[in-house]
C-alpha positions in Angstrom: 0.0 0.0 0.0 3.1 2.6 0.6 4.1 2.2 -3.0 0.7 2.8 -4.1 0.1 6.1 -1.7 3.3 6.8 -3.2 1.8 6.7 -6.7 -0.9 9.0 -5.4 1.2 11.4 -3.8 3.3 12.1 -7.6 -0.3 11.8 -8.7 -1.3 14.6 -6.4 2.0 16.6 -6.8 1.4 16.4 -10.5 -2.3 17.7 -11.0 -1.6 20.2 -8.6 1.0 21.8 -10.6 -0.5 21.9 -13.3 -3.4 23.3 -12.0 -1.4 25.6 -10.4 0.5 26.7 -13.3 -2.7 27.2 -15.6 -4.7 29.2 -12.9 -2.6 31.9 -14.0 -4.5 31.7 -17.4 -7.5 33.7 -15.8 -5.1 36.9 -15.1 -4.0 36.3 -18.9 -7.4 35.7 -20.7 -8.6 39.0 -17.9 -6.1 41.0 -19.7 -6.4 39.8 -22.8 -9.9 40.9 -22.4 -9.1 43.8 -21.3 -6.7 44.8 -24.4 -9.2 43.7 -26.9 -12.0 45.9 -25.7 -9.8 48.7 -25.8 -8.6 48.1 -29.0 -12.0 47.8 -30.5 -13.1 51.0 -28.6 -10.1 53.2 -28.8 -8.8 52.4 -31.7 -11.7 50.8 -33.4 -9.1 48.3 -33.9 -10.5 44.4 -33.6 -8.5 41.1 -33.7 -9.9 37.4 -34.2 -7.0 35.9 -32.8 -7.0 38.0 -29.3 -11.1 37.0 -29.2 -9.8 33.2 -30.1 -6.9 33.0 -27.4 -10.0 34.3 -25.0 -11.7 31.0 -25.5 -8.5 29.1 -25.9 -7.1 30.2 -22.0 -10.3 29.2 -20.7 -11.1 26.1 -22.2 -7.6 25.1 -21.3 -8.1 26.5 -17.2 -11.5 24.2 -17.3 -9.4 21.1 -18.9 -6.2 21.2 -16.7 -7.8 22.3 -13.6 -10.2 19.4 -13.4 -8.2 17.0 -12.2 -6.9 19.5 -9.7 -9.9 20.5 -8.6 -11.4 16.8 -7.8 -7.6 16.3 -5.7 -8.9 19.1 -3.3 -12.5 17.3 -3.8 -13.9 20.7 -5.1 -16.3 19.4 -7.8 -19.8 19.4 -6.9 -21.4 16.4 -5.0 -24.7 14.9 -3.8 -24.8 15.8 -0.5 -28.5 16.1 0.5 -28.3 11.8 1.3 -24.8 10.8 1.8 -24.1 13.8 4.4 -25.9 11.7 6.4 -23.9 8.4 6.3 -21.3 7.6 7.9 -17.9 8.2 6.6 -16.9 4.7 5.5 -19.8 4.4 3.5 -18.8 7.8 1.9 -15.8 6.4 0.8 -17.2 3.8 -0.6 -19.1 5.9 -2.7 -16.3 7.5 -3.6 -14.2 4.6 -4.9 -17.6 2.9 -6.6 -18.2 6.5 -8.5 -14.9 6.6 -9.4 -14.7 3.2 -10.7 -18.1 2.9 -12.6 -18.4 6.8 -13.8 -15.4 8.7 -13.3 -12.6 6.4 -15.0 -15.1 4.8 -18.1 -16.5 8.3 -19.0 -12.5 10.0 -18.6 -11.0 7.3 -20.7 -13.5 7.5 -23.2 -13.4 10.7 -23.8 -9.3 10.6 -24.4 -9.9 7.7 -26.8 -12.5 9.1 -28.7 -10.9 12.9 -28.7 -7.4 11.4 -29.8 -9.2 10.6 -33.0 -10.8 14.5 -33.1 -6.9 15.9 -32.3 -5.2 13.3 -35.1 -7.6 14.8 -38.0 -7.2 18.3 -36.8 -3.5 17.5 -36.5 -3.2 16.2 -40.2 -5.5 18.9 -41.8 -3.7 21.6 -39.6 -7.0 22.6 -38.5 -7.4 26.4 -37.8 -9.9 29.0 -37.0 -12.1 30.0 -39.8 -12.0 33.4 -39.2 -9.5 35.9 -40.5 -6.3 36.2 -38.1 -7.7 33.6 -36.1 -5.2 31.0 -34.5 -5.0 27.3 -35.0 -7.1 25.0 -33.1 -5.5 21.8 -33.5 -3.1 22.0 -30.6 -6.4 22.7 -28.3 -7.8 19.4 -29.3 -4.8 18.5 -28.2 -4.9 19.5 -24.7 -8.9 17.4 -24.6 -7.0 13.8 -24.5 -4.1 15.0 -22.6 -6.6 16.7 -19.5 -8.5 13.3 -19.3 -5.9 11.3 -19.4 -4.6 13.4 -16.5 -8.4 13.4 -14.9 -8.6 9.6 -15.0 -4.8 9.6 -13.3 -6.3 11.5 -10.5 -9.5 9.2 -10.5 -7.1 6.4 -9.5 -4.9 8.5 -6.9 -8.7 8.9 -5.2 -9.3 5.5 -5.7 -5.9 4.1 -4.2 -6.1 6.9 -1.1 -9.6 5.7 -0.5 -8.7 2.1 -0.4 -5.5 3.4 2.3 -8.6 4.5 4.2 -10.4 0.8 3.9 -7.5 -0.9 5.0 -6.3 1.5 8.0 -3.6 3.1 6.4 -4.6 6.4 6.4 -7.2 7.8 8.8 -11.0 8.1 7.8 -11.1 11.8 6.0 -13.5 14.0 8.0 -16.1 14.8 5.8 -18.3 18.1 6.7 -21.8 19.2 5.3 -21.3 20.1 2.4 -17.9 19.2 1.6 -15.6 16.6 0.9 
């Protein structure tokens, strides 16, 4: 179990980085904002490809800060039953919803987008507006944050099992919260 929870931890130390590291992507897209609207309304000046990176920084914050966000058990639960049962069986939960939903609907998703990314890839796939950017490398980043998503499904899944088998103490769940 040590090597496992050792697993987790790089797991862990992984998403959070990244996560980390593309939170600063809101401050960017803000200010990208910011410049394009005065552009357009000083200068009457607009640009495709500073709308584009807009959607671009965002869609990559969502992606890479999933699996982030479920390591500090921040994405939104059913609470109005299982804040009423007792911890173990919470766990449980956990693990079975990881297992049934979590890691079939992640790793489907990668498969199925790896084939979206390798025909934008080969048709260099870009925006179809003038001065707009290139869109493969996004499609990229939709395999490559579920693969990630499904890594952090089984750090859950192994930490939960520590918990099982006494290795780690039960987590203390509040109302609400995880």
């Amino acid at each position: 179990m040590k090597f496992l929870l050792r697993i987790a931890a790089a797991i862990d130390a992984l998403n959070t980085a990244i996560g980390r590291w593309m939170s600063w992507l809101i401050l960017f897209c803000t200010l990208i904002g910011a410049l394009a609207a005065t552009l357009r309304y000083v200068l009457d000046w607009g640009s495709n490809a500073l709308l584009e990176a807009q959607w671009f920084m965002f869609g990559l914050v969502f992606l890479f800060c999933a699996a982030w966000t479920l390591r500090e058990g921040g994405h939104v639960r059913i609470d109005i039953l299982s804040s009423r049962l007792p911890s173990v069986v919470r766990v449980w939960i956990d693990i079975l919803g990881s297992l049934l939903f979590l890691l079939p609907v992640c790793l489907l998703i990668a498969v199925d987008s790896w084939n979206f990314f390798l025909i934008a890839f080969q048709t260099r796939e870009a925006s179809p507006n003038p001065g707009g950017l290139l869109w493969w490398p996004l499609k990229f980043a939709i395999p490559v944050a579920f693969i990630l998503l499904s890594l952090q499904g089984v750090s859950e899944i192994i930490k939960n099992l520590a918990v099982l088998t006494g290795a780690r103490p039960l987590p203390g769940f509040h109302q609400g919260e995880h």
